[in-house]
PDB file with SEQRES, HELIX, SHEET and CRYST1 records, atoms N, CA, C and O in Angstrom:
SEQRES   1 A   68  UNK UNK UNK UNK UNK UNK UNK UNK UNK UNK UNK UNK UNK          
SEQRES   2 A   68  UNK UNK UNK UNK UNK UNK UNK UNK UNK UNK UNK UNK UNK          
SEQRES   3 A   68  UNK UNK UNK UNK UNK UNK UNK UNK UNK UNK UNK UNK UNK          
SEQRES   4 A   68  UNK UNK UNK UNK UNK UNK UNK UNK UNK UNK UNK UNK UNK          
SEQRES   5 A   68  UNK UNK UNK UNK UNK UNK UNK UNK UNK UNK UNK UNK UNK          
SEQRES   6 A   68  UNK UNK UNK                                                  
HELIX    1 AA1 UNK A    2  UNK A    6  1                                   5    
HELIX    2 AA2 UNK A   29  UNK A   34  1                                   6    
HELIX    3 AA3 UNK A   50  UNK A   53  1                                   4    
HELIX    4 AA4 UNK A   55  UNK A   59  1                                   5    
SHEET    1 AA1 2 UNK A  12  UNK A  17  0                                        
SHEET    2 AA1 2 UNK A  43  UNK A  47 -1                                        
CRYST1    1.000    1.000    1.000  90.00  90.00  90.00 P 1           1          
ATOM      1  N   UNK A   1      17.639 -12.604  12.723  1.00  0.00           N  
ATOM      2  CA  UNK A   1      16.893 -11.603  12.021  1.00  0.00           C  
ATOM      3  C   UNK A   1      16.895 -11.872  10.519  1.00  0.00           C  
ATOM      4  O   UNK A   1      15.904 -11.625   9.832  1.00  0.00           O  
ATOM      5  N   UNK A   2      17.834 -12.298  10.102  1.00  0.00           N  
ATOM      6  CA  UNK A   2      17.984 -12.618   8.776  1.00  0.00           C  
ATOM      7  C   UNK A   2      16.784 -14.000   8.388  1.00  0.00           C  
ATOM      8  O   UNK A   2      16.455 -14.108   7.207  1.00  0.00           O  
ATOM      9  N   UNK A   3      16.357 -14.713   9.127  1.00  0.00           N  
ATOM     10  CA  UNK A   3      15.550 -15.922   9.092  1.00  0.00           C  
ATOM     11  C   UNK A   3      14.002 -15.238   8.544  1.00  0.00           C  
ATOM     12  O   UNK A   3      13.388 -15.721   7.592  1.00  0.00           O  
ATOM     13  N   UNK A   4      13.619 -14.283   9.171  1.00  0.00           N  
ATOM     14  CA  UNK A   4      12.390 -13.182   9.149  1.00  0.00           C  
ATOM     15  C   UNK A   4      12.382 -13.296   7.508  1.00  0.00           C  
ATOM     16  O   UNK A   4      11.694 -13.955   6.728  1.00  0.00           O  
ATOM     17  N   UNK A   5      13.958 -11.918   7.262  1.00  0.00           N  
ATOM     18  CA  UNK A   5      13.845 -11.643   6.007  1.00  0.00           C  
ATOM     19  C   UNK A   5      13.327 -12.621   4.846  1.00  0.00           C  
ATOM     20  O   UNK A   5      12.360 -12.512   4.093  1.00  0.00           O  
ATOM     21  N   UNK A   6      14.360 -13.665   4.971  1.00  0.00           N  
ATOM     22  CA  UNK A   6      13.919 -14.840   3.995  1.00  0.00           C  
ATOM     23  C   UNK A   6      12.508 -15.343   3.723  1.00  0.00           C  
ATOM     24  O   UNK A   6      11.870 -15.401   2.672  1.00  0.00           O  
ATOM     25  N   UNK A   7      12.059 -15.855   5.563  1.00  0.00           N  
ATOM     26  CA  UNK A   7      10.541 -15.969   5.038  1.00  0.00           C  
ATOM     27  C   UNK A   7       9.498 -15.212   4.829  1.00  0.00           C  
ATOM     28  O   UNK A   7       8.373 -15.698   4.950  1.00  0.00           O  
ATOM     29  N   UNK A   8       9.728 -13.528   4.383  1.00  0.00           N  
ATOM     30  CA  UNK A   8       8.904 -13.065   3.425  1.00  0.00           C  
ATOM     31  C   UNK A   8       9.091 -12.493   2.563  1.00  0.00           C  
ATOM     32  O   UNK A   8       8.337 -11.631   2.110  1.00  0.00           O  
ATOM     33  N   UNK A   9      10.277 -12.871   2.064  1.00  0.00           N  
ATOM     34  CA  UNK A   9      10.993 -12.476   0.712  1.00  0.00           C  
ATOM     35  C   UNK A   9       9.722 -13.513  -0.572  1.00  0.00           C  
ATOM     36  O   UNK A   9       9.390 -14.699  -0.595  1.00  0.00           O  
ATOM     37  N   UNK A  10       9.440 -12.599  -1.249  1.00  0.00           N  
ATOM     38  CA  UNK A  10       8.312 -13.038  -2.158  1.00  0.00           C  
ATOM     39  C   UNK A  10       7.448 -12.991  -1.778  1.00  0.00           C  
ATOM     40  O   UNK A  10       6.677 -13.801  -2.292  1.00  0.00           O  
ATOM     41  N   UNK A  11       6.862 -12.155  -0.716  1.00  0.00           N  
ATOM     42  CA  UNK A  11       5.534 -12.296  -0.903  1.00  0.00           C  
ATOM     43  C   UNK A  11       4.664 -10.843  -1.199  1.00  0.00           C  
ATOM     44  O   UNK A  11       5.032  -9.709  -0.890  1.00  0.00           O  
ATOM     45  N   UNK A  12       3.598 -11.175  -1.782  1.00  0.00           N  
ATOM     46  CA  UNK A  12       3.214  -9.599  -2.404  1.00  0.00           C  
ATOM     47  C   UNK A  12       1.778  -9.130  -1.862  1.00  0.00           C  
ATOM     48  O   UNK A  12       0.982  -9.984  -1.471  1.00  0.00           O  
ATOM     49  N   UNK A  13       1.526  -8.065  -1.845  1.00  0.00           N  
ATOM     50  CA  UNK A  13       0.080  -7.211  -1.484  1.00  0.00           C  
ATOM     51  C   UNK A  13      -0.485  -6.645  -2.682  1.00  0.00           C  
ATOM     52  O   UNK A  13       0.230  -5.833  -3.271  1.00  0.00           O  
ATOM     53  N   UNK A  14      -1.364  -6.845  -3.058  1.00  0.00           N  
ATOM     54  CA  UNK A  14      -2.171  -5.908  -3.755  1.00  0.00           C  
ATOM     55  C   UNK A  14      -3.310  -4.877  -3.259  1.00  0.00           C  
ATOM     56  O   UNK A  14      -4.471  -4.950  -2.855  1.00  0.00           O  
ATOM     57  N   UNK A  15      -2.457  -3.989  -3.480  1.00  0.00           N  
ATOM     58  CA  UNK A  15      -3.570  -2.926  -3.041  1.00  0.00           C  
ATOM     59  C   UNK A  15      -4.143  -2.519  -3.697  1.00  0.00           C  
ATOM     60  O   UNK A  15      -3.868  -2.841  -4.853  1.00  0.00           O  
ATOM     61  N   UNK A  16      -5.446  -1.448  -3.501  1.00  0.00           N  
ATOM     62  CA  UNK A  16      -5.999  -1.186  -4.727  1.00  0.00           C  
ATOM     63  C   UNK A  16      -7.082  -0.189  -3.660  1.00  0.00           C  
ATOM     64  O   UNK A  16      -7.678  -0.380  -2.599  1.00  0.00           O  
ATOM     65  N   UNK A  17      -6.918   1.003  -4.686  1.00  0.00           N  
ATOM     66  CA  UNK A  17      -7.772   2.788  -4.093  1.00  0.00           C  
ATOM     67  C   UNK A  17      -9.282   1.993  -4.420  1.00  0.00           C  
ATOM     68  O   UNK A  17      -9.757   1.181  -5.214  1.00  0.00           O  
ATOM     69  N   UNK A  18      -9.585   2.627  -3.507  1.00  0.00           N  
ATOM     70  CA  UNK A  18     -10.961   2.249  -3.021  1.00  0.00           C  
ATOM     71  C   UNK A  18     -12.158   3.808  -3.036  1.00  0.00           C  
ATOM     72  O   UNK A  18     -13.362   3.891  -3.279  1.00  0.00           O  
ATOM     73  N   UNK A  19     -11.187   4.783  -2.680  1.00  0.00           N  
ATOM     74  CA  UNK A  19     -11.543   5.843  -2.311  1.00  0.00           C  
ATOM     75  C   UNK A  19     -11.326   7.455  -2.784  1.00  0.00           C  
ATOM     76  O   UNK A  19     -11.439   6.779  -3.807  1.00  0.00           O  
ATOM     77  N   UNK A  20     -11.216   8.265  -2.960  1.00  0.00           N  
ATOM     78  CA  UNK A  20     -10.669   9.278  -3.641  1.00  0.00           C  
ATOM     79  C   UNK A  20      -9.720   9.930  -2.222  1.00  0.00           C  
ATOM     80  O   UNK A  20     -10.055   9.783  -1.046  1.00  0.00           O  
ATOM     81  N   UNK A  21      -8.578  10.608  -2.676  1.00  0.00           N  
ATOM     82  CA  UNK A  21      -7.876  11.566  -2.070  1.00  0.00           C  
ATOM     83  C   UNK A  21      -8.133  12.971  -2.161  1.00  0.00           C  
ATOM     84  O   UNK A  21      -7.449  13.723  -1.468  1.00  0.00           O  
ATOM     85  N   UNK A  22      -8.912  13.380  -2.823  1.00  0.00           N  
ATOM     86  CA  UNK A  22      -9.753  14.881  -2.445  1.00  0.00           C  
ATOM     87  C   UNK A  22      -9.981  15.000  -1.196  1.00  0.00           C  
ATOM     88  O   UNK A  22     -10.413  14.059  -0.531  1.00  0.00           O  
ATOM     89  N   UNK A  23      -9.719  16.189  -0.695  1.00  0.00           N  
ATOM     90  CA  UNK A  23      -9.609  16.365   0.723  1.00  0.00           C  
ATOM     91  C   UNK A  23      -9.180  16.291   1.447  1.00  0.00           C  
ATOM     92  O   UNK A  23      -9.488  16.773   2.537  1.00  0.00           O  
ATOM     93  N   UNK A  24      -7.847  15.358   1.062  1.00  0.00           N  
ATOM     94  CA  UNK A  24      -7.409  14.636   2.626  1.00  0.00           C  
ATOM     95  C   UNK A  24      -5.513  15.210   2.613  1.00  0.00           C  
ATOM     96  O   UNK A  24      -4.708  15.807   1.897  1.00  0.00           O  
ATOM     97  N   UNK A  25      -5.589  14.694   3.599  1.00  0.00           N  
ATOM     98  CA  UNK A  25      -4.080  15.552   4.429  1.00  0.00           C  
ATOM     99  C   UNK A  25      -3.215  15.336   2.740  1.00  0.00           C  
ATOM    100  O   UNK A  25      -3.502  14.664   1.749  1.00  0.00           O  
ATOM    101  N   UNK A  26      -2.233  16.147   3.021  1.00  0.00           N  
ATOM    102  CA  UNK A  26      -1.244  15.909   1.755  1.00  0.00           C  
ATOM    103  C   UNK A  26      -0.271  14.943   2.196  1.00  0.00           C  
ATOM    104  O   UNK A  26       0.266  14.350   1.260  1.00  0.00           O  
ATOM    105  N   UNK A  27       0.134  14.591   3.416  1.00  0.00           N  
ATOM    106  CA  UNK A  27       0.752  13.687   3.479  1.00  0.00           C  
ATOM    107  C   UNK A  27      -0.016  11.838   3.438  1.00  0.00           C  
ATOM    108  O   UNK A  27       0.532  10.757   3.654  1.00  0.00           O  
ATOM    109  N   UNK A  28      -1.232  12.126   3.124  1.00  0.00           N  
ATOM    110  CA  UNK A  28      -2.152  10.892   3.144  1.00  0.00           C  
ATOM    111  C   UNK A  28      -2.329  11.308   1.269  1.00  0.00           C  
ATOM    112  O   UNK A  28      -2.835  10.446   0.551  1.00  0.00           O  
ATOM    113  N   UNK A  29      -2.089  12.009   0.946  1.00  0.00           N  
ATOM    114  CA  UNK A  29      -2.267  12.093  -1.070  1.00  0.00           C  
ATOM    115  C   UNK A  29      -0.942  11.385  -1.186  1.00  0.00           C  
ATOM    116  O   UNK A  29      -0.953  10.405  -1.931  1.00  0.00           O  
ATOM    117  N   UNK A  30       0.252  11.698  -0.570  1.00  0.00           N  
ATOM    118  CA  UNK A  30       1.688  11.842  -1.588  1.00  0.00           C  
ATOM    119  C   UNK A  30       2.003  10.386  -0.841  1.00  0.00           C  
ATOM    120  O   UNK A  30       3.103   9.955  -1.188  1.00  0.00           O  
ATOM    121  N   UNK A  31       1.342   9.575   0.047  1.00  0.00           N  
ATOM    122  CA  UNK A  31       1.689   8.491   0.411  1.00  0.00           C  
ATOM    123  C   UNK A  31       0.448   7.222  -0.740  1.00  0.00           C  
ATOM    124  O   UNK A  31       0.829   6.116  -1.121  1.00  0.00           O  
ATOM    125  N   UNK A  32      -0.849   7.763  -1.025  1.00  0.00           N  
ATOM    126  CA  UNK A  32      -1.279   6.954  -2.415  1.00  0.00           C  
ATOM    127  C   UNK A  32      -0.635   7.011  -3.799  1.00  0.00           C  
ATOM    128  O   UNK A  32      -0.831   6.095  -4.598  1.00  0.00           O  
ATOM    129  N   UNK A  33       0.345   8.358  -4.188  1.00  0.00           N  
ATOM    130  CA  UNK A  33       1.048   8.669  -5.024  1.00  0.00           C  
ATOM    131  C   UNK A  33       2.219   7.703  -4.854  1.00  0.00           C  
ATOM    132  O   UNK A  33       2.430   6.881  -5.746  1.00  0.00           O  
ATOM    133  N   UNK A  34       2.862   7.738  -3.953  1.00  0.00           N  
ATOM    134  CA  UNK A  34       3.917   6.836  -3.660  1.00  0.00           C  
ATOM    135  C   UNK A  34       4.212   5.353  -3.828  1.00  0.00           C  
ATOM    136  O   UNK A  34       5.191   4.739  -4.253  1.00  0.00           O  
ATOM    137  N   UNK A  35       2.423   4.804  -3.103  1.00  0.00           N  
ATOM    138  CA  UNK A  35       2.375   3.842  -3.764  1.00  0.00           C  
ATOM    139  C   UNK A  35       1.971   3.206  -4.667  1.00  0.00           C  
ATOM    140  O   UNK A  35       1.768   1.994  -4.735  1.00  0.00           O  
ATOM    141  N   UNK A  36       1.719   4.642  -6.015  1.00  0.00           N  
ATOM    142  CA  UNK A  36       1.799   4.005  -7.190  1.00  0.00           C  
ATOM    143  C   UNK A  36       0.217   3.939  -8.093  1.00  0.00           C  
ATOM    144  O   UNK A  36      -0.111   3.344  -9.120  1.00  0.00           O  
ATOM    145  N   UNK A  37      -0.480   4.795  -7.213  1.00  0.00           N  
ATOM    146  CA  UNK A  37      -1.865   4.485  -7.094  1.00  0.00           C  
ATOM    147  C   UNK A  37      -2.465   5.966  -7.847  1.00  0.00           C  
ATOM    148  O   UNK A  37      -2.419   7.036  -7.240  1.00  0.00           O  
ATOM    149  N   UNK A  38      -2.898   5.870  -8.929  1.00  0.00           N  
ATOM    150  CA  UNK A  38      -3.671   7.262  -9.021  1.00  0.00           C  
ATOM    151  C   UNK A  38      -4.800   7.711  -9.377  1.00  0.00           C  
ATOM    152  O   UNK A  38      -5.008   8.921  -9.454  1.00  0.00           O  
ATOM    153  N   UNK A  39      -5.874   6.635  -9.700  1.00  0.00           N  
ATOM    154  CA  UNK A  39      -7.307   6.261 -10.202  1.00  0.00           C  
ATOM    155  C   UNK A  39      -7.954   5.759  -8.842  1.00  0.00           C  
ATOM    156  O   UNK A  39      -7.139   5.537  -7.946  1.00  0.00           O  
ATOM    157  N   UNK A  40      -9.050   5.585  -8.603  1.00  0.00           N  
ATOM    158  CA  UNK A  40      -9.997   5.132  -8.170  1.00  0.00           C  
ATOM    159  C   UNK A  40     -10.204   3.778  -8.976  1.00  0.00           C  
ATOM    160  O   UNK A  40     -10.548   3.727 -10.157  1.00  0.00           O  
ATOM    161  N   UNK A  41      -9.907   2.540  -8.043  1.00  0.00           N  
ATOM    162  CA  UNK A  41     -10.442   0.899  -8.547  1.00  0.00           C  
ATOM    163  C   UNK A  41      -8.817   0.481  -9.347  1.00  0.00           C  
ATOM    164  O   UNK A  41      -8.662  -0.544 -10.010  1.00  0.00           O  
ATOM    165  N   UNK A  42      -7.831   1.412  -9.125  1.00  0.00           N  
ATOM    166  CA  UNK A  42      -6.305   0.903 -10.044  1.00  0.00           C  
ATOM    167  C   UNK A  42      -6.015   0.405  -8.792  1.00  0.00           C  
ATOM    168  O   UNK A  42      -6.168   0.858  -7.657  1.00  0.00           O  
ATOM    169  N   UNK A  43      -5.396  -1.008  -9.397  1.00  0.00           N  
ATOM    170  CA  UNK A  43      -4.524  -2.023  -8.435  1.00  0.00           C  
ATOM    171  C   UNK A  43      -2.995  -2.188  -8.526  1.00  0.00           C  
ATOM    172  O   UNK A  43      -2.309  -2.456  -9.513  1.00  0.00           O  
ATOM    173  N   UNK A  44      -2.738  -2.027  -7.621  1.00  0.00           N  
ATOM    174  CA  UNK A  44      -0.750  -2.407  -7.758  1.00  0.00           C  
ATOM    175  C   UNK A  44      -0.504  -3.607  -6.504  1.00  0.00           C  
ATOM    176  O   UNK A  44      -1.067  -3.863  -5.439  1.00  0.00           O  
ATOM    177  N   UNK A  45       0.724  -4.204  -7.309  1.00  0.00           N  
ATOM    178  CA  UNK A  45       1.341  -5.228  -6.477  1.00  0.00           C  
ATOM    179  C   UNK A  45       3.024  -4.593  -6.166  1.00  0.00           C  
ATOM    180  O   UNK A  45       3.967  -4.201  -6.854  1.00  0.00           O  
ATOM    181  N   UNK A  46       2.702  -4.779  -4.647  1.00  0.00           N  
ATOM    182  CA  UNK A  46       3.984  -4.255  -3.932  1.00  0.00           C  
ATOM    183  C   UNK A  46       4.362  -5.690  -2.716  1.00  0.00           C  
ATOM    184  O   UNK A  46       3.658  -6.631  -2.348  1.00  0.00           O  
ATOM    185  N   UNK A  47       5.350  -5.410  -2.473  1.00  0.00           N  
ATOM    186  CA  UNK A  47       6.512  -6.422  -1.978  1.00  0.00           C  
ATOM    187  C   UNK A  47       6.108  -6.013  -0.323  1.00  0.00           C  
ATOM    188  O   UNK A  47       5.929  -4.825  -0.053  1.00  0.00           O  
ATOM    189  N   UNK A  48       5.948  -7.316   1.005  1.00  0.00           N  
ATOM    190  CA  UNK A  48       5.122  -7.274   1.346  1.00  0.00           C  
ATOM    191  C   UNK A  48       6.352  -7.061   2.413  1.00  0.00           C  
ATOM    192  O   UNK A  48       6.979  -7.936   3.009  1.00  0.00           O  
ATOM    193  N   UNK A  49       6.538  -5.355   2.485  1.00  0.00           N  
ATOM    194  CA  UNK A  49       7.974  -5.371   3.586  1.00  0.00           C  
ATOM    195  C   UNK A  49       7.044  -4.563   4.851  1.00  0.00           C  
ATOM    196  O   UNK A  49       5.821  -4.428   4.893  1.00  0.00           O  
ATOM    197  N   UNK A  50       8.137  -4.064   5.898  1.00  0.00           N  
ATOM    198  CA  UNK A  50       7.412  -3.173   6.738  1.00  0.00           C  
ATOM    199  C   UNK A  50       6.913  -1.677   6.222  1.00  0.00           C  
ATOM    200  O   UNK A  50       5.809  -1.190   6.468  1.00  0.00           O  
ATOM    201  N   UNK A  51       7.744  -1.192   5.620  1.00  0.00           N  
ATOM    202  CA  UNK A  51       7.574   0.054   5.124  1.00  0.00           C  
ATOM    203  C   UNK A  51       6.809   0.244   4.375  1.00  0.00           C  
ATOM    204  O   UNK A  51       6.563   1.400   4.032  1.00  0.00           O  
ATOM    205  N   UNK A  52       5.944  -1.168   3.680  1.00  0.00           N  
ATOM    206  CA  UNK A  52       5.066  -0.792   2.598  1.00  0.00           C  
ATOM    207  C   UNK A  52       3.460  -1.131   3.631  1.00  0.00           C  
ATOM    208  O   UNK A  52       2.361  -0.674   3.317  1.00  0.00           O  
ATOM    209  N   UNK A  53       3.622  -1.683   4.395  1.00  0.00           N  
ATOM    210  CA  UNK A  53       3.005  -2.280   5.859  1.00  0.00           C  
ATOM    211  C   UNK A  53       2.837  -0.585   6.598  1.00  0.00           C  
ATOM    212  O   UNK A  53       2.035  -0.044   7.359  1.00  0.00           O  
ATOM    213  N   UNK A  54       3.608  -0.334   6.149  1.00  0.00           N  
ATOM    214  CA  UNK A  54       3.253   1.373   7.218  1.00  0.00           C  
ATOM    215  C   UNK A  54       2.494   2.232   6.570  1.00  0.00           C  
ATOM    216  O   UNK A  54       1.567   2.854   7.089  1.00  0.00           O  
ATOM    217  N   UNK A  55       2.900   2.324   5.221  1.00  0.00           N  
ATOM    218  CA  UNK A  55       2.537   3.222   3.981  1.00  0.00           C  
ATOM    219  C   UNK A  55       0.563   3.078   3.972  1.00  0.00           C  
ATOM    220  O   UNK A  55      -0.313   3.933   4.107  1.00  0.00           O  
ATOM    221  N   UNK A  56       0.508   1.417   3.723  1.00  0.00           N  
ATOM    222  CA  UNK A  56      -0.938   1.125   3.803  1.00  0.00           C  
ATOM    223  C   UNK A  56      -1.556   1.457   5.251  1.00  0.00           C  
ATOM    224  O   UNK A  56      -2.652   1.958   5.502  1.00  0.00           O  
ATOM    225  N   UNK A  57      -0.794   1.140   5.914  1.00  0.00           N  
ATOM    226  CA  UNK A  57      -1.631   1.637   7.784  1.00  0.00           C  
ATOM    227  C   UNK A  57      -2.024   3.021   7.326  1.00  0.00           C  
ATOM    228  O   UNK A  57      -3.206   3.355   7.407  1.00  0.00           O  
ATOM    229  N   UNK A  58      -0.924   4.023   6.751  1.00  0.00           N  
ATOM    230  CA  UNK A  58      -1.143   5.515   7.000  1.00  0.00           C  
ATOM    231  C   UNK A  58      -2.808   5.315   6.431  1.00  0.00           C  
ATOM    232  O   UNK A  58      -3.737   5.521   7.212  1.00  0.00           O  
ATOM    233  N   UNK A  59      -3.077   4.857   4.861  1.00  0.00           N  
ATOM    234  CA  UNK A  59      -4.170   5.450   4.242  1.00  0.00           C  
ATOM    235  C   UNK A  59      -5.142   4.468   4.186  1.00  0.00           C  
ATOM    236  O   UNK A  59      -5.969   4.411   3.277  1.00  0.00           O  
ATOM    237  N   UNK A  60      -5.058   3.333   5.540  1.00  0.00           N  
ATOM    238  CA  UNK A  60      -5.713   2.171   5.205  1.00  0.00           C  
ATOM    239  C   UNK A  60      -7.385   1.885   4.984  1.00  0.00           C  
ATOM    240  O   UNK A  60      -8.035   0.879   4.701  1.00  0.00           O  
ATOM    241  N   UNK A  61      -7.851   3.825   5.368  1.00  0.00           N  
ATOM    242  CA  UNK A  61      -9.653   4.093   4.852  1.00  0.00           C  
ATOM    243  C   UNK A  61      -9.595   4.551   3.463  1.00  0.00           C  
ATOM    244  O   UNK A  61     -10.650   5.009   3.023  1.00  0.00           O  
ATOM    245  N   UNK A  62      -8.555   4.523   2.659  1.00  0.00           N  
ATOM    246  CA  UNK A  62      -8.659   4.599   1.345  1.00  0.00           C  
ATOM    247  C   UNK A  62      -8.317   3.695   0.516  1.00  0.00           C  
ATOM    248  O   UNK A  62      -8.543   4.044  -0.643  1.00  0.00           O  
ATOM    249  N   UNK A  63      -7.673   2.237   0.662  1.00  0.00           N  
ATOM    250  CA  UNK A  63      -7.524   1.441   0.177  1.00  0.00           C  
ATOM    251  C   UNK A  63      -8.154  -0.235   0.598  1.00  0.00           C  
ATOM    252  O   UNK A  63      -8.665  -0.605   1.655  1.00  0.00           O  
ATOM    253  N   UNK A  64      -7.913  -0.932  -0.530  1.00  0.00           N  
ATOM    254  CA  UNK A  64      -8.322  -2.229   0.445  1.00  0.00           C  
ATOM    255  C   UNK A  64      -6.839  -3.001  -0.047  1.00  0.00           C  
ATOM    256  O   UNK A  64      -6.146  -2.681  -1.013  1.00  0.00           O  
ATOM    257  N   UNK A  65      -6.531  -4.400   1.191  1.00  0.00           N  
ATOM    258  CA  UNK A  65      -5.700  -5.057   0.513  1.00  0.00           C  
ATOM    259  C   UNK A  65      -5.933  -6.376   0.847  1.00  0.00           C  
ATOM    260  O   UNK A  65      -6.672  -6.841   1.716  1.00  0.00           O  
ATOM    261  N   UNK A  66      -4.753  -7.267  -0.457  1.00  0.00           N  
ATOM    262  CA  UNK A  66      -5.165  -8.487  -0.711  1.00  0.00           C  
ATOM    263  C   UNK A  66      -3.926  -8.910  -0.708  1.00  0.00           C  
ATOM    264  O   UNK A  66      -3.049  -8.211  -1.216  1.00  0.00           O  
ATOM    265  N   UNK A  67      -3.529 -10.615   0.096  1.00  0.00           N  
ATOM    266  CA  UNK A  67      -2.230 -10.930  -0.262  1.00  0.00           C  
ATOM    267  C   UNK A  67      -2.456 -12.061  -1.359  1.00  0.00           C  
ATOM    268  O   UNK A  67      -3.344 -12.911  -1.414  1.00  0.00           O  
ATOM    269  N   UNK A  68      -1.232 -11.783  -2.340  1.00  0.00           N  
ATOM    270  CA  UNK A  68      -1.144 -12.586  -3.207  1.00  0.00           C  
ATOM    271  C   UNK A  68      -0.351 -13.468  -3.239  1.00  0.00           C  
ATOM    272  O   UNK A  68      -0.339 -14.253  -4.187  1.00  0.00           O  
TER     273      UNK A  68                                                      
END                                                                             
């Protein structure tokens, strides 16, 4: 299991809101908040683990992503 970790240690996602959060569940707002996101077209680079892999599944009609 430790072999996993290593080979994706460094690698990154850029996500970036695509969409507005007006309207939508609060747990689909405080999970674009979370990751860092609070404009429409603002991009962030996050670390390409499972949990950040879940975070984007939750709101994945409001964002797009890119690996870097």
């Amino acid at each position: 299991m430790a072999k996993k970790a290593e080979k994706q240690e460094g690698k990154k996602l850029v996500v970036t809101l695509v969409k507005s959060t007006a309207g939508r569940l609060v747990k689909q707002q405080r999970t674009v908040e979370a990751l860092g996101l609070k404009k429409i077209r603002q991009s962030v680079t996050v670390d390409d683990t499972p949990a950040m892999r879940g975070m984007i599944r939750t709101v994945s009609h409001l964002v797009t992503v890119v690996e870097a």
